[in-house]
Every structure is written in structure tokens, then in C-alpha cells.
C-alpha positions as a Markdown table, in Angstrom:
| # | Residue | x | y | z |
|---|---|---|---|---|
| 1 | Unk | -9.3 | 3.4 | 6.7 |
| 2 | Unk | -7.3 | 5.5 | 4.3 |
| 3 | Unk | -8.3 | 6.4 | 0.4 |
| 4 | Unk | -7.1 | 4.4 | -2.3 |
| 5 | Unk | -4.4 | 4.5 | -4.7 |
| 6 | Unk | -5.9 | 6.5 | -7.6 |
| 7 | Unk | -7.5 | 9.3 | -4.8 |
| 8 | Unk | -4.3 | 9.5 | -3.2 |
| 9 | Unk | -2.8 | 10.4 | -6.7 |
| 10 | Unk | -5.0 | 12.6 | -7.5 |
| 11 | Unk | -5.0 | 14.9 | -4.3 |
| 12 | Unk | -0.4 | 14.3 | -4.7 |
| 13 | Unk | -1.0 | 15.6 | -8.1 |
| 14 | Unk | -3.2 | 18.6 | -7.6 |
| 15 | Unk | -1.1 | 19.5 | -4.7 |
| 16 | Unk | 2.1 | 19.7 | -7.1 |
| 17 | Unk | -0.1 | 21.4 | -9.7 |
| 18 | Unk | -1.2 | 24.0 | -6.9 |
| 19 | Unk | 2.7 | 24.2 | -5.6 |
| 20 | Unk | 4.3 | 24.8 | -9.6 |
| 21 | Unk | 1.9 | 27.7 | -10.2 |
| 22 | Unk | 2.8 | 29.1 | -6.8 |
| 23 | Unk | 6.8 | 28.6 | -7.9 |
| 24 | Unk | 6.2 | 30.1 | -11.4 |
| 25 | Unk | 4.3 | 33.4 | -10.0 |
| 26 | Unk | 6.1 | 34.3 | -6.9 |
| 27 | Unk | 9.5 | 34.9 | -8.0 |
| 28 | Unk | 10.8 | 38.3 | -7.6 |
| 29 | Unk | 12.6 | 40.1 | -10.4 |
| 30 | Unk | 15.9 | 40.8 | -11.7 |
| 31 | Unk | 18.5 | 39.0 | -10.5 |
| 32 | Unk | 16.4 | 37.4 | -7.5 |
| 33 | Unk | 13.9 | 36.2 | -10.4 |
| 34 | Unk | 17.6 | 34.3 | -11.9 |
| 35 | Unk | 18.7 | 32.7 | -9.0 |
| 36 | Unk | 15.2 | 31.1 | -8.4 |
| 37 | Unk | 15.7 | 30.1 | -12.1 |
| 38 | Unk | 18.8 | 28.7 | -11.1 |
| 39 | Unk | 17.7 | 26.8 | -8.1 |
| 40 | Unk | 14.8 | 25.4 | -9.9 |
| 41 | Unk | 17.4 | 24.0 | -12.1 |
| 42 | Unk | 19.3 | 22.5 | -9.3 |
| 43 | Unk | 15.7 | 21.0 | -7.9 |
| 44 | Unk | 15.0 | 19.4 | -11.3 |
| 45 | Unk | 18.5 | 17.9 | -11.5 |
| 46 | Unk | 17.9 | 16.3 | -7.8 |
| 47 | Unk | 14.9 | 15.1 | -8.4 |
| 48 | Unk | 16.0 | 13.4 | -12.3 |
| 49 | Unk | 18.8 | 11.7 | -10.0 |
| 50 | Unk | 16.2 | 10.0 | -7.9 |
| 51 | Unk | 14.3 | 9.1 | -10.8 |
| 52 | Unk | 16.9 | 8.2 | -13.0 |
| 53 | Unk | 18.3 | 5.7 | -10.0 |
| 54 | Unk | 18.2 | 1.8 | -9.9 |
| 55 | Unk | 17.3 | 1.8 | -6.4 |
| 56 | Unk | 16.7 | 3.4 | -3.3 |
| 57 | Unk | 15.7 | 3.6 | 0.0 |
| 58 | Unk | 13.0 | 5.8 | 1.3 |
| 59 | Unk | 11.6 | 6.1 | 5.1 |
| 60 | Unk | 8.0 | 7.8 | 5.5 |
| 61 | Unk | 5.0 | 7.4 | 7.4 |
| 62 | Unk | 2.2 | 4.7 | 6.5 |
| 63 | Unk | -1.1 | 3.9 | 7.0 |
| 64 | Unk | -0.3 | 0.0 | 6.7 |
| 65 | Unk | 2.0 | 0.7 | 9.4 |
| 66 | Unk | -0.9 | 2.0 | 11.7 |
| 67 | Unk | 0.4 | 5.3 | 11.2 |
| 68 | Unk | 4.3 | 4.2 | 12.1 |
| 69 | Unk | 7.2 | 4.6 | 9.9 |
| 70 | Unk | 8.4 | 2.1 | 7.3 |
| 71 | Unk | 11.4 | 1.8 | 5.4 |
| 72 | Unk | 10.6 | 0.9 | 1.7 |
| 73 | Unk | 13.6 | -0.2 | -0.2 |
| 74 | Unk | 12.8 | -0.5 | -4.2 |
| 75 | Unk | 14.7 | -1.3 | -7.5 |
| 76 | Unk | 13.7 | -1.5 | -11.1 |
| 77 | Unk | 13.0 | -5.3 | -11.3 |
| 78 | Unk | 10.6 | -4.3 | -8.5 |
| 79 | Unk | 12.2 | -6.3 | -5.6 |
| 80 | Unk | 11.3 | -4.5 | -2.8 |
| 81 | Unk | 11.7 | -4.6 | 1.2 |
| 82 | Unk | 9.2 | -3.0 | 3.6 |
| 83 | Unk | 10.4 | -2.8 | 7.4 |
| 84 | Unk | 8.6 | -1.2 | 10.0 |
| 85 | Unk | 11.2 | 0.9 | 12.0 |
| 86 | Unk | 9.7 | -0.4 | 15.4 |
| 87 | Unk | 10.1 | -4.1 | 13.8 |
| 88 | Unk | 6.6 | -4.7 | 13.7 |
| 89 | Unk | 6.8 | -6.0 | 10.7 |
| 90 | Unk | 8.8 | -7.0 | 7.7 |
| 91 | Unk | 8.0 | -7.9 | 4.0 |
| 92 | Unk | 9.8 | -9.1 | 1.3 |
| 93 | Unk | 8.6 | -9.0 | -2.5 |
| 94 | Unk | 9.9 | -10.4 | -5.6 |
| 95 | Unk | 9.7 | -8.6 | -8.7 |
| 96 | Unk | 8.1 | -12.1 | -9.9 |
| 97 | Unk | 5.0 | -11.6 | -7.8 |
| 98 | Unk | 5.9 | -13.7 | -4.5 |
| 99 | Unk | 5.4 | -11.9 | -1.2 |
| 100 | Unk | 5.8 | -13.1 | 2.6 |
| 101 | Unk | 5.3 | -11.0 | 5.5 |
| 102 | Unk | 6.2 | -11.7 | 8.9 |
| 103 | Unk | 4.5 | -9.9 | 12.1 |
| 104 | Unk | 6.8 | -9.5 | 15.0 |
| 105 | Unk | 6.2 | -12.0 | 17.7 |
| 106 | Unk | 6.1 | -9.2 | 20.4 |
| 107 | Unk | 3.5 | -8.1 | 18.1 |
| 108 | Unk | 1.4 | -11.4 | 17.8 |
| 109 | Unk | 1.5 | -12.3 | 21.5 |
| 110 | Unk | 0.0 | -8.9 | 22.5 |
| 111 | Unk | -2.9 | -9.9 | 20.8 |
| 112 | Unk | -3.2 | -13.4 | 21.9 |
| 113 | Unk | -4.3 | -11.7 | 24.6 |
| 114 | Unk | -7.6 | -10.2 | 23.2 |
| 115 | Unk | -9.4 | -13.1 | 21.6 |
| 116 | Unk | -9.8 | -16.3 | 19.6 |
| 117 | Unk | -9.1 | -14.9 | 16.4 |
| 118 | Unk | -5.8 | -13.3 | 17.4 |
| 119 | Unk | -4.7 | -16.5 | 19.3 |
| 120 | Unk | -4.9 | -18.6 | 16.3 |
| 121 | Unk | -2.9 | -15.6 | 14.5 |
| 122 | Unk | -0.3 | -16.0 | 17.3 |
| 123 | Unk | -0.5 | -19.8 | 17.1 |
| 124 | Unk | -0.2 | -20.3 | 13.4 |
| 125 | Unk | 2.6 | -17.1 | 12.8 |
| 126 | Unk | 4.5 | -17.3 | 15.4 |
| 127 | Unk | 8.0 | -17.5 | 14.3 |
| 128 | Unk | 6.9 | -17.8 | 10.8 |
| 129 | Unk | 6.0 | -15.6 | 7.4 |
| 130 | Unk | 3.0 | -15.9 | 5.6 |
| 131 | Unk | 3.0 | -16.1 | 1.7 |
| 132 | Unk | 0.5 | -13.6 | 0.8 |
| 133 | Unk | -2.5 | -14.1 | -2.3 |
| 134 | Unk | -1.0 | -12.2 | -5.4 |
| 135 | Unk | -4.3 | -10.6 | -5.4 |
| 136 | Unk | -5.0 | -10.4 | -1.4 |
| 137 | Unk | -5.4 | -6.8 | -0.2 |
| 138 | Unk | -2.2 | -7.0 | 1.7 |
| 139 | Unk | 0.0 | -7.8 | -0.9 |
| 140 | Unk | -1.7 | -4.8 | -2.7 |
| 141 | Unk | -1.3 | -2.6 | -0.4 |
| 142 | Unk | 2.7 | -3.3 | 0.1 |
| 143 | Unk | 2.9 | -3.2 | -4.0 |
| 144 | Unk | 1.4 | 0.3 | -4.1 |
| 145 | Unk | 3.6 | 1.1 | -1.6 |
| 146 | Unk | 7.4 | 0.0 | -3.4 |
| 147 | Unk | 6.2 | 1.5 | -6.2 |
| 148 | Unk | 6.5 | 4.6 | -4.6 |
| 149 | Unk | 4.0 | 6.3 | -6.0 |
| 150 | Unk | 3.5 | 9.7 | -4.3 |
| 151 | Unk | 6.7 | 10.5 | -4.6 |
| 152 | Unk | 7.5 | 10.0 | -8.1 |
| 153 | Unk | 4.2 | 12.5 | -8.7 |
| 154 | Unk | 5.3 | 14.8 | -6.5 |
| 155 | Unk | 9.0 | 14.6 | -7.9 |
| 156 | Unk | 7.8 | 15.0 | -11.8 |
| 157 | Unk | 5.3 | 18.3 | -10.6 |
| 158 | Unk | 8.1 | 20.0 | -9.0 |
| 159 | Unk | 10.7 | 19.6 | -11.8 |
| 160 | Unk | 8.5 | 20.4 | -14.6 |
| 161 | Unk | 9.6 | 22.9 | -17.4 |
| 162 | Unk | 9.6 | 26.5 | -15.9 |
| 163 | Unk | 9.6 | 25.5 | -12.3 |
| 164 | Unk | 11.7 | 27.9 | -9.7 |
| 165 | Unk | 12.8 | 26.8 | -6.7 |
| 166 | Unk | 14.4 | 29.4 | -3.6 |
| 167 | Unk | 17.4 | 28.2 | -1.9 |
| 168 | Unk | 17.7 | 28.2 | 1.9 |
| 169 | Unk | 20.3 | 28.0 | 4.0 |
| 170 | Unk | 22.5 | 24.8 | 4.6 |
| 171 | Unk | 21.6 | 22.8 | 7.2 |
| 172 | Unk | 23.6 | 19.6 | 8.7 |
| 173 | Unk | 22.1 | 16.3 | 9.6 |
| 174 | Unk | 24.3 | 13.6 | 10.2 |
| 175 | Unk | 27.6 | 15.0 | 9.6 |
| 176 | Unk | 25.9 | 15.4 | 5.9 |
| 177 | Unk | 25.4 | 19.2 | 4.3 |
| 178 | Unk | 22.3 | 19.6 | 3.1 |
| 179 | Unk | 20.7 | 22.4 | 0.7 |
| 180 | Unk | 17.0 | 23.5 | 0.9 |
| 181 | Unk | 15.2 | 24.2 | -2.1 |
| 182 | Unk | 11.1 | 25.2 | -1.9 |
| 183 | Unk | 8.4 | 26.0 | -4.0 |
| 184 | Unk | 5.7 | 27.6 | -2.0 |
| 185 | Unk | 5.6 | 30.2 | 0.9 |
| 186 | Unk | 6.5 | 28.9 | 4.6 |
| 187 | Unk | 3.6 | 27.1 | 5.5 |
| 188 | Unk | 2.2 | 26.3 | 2.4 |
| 189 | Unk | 5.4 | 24.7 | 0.3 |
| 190 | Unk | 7.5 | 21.7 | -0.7 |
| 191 | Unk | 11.3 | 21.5 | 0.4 |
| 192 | Unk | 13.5 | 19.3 | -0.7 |
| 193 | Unk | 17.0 | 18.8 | 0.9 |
| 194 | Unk | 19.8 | 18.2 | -1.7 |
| 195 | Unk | 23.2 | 17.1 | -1.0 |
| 196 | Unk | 25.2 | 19.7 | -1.1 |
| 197 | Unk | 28.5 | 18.2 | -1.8 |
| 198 | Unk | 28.9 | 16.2 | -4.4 |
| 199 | Unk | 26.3 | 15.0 | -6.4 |
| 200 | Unk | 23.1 | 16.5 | -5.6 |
| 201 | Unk | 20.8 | 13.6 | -4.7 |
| 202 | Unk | 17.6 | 14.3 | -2.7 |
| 203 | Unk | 18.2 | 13.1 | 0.8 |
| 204 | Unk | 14.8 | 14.6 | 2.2 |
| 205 | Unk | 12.0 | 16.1 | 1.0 |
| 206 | Unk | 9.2 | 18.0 | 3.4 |
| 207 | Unk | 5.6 | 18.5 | 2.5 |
| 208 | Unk | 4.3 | 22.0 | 4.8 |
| 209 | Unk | 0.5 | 22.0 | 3.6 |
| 210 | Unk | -2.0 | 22.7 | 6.3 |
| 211 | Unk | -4.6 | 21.3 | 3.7 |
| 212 | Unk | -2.9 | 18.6 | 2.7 |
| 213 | Unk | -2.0 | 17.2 | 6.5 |
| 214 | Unk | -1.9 | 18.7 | 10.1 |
| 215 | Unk | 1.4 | 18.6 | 10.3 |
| 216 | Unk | 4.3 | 18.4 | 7.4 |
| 217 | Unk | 5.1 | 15.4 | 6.3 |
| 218 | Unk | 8.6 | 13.8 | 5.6 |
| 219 | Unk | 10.3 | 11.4 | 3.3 |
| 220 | Unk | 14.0 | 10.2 | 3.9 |
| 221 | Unk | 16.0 | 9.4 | 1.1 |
| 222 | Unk | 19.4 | 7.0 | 0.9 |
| 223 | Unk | 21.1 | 4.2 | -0.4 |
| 224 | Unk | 20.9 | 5.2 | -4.0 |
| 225 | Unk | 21.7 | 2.1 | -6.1 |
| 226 | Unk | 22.1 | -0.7 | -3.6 |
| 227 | Unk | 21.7 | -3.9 | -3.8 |
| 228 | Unk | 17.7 | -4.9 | -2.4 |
| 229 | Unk | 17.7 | -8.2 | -0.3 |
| 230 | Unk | 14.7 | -10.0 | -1.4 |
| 231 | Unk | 15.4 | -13.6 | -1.0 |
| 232 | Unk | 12.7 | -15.5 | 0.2 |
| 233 | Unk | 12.6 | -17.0 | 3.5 |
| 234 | Unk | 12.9 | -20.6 | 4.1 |
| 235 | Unk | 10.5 | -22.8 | 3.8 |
| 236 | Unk | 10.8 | -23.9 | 6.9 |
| 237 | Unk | 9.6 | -20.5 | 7.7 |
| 238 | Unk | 6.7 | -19.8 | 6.0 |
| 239 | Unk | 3.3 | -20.6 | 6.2 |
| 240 | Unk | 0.2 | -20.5 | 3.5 |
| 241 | Unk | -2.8 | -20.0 | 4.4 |
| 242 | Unk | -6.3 | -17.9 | 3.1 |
| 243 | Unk | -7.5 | -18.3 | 6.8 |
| 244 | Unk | -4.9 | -16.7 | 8.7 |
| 245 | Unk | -4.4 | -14.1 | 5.8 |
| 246 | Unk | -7.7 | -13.3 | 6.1 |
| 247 | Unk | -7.8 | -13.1 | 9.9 |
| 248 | Unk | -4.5 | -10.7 | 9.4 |
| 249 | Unk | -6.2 | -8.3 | 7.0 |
| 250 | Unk | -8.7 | -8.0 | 9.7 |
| 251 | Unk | -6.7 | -8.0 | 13.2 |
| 252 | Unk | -2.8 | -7.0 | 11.7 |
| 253 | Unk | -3.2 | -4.4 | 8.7 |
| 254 | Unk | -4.6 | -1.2 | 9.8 |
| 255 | Unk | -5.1 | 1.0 | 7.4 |
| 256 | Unk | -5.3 | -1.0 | 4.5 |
| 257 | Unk | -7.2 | 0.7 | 1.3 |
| 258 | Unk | -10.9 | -0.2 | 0.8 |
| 259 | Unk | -11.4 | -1.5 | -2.3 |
């Protein structure tokens, strides 16, 4: 069971913290001490375009998705889309406050398989989304989630007044050139890959903290100011009901936040 929201926050925030002072202190002098000036400009300029923009799409690794990835595409009027990459799931969520989910049915059969409780999930979703309680833990969960959080307090620590950044070289990833700028030392930083042609909007950015996680952790960035899809589904479709959401929170939502 992972920590919730405000913990998560707070650890983001004092890991940003931890990472500006680093930026601030380790620069070198002279003209080395102005390009990391520089580059800390360029950094702060990325990371206002991804604040500044009506949407986007961002893939990362989630609890809610047992550990999986999930693509979480957000806009303003908090519309949002939450898709498991290995289909698992999908949610749709209306800046109005209506959310449905749908469990693949791959997904639901495999647990038929392992009790009464999961059989009636499979029997009552099958083919179908459930409307989720405004104030269920699922829906919560997927709301703290489009609001992307984490990022956006990891984005305002690293382009706060005074912050450096140090350029490496240009990588390609998907016929795209991208520009590395990090705050921190190898092994202990933040990177964040800007476009390097063009605009320079964040496409990636790489958190490389032993105490933070085991291994680094990655956020993808794209589809800056497109349009987010969240009709709902018919209502054919969908089903309501507190006992199958309940037996979901239990059997279909690893990883949900204890409240």
C-alpha cells in the first residue's frame, strides 16, 4: 500500500529542495559558473512551457497500476484519461466530477478463476465500465493522479529563482533531438530532456536518487495542447454499483492510498 497524497508531496518537495541547493552550490566558476546560469535558464523556460500548457500527456509508473505504467492525459478543465499501457485498464474523468473505469476483460476472467468475489466482478463487468462514487477511493486515487501532482512540484523546485542547470550532450530518441539538463551529480540528480529544436518543451524528465527509489524513475512527456477524449461511455455500457466498486477497491486496485 503506497503513502498518500500529502506524504508523497512532501518527500517530491524536499527532494527538489535538496536538488536546488545542490544546483546553486556546485557550479564551477568563471565562464563554466555562466553557462550553468545559462542552462538553468533554458531548464526554467522548459519547464514554464509545461506549466503554462492546456494539456498534455504524461507516461510514468503507478502504484494504481500495480506498479505498471499508465498514460495520464490532462487539461485545464480537468478532463482527464488514464490508460494502462498493457490495457489493463482505462478511465475516463469529466472535469464535472463523473468517472467510469473499465477493467480489461482478459483482466477480469483471470480472476474469475480465484474465487467468489472475483467471479461476480467478472460477471457484473465484463464488457462494461463502472461509474465510480465521487468520493470512492478509486476515483480519488485517479484524481490525484490527472492532477499531476509530483510533477508540477518537482517542475516549480527546479526552476526556482537562481537555479543552474549543466547541459549534457544530445541524445536521439525517436528521430527527436533531445537536450539534457541536470541539477545534481550522476547518481544523485534530476534530468530533464528538452527538445532541442524548436521550442524547448520537456519531453522526459529522469529522477536518479538512490534515496528517493532503487532505480531512477521516468516521466514521458507529449501531446502538448491536444484535445482530451473524455466522453462518457454509453449507457449501455456502464454499470453502477457500491457492491462491485467495493469488491474492485479490494480485488482490482492495488496500490490504492490508505486513507
Amino acid at each position: 500500500m503506497v503513502s498518500g497524497k500529502a506524504r508523497r508531496l512532501a518527500v517530491l518537495g524536499a527532494l527538489g529542495v535538496a536538488l536546488g541547493l545542490t544546483s546553486c552550490e556546485s557550479g564551477v566558476g568563471g565562464a563554466g559558473e555562466d553557462r550553468q546560469g545559462t542552462d538553468g535558464a533554458l531548464l526554467s523556460q522548459s519547464l514554464r512551457l509545461f506549466e503554462d500548457a492546456s494539456s498534455v500527456r504524461v507516461a510514468a509508473r503507478a502504484a494504481v497500476a500495480m506498479g505498471g505504467s499508465v498514460e495520464i492525459t490532462a487539461d485545464r478543465e480537468e478532463n482527464c484519461r488514464v490508460d494502462a499501457q498493457n490495457q489493463a485498464f482505462h478511465v475516463v474523468l469529466q472535469g464535472g466530477g463523473r468517472t467510469w473505469m473499465r477493467w480489461s476483460d482478459a483482466l477480469l476472467e483471470r480472476g474469475a478463476a480465484l474465487g467468489p468475489e472475483e467471479r461476480q466482478l467478472y460477471q457484473g463487468l465484463h464488457g462494461k465500465w463502472l461509474e465510480l462514487d465521487r468520493h470512492g477511493r478509486i476515483r480519488e486515487s485517479m484524481v490525484d493522479l490527472c492532477a499531476l501532482d509530483a510533477v508540477h512540484t518537482i517542475a516549480n523546485q527546479m526552476s526556482g529563482p537562481g537555479r543552474r542547470a549543466e547541459r549534457r550532450p544530445v541524445v536521439t530518441e525517436n528521430g527527436e533531438r533531445l537536450l539534457p539538463l541536470r541539477q545534481g551529480e550522476k547518481g544523485n540528480s534530476l534530468t530533464v530532456f528538452v527538445k532541442a529544436d524548436g521550442k524547448p518543451y520537456p519531453r522526459k524528465l529522469v529522477i536518479d536518487m538512490p534515496t528517493f527509489a532503487s532505480e531512477p524513475v521516468g516521466f514521458k512527456f507529449d501531446l502538448y495542447g491536444g484535445p482530451v477524449s473524455a466522453e462518457p461511455p454509453e449507457a449501455a455500457t456502464t454499470v453502477r454499483s457500491a457492491r462491485l466498486e467495493a469488491l474492485a477497491e479490494t480485488h482490482l486496485a492495488s496500490g490504492l492510498p490508505s486513507r
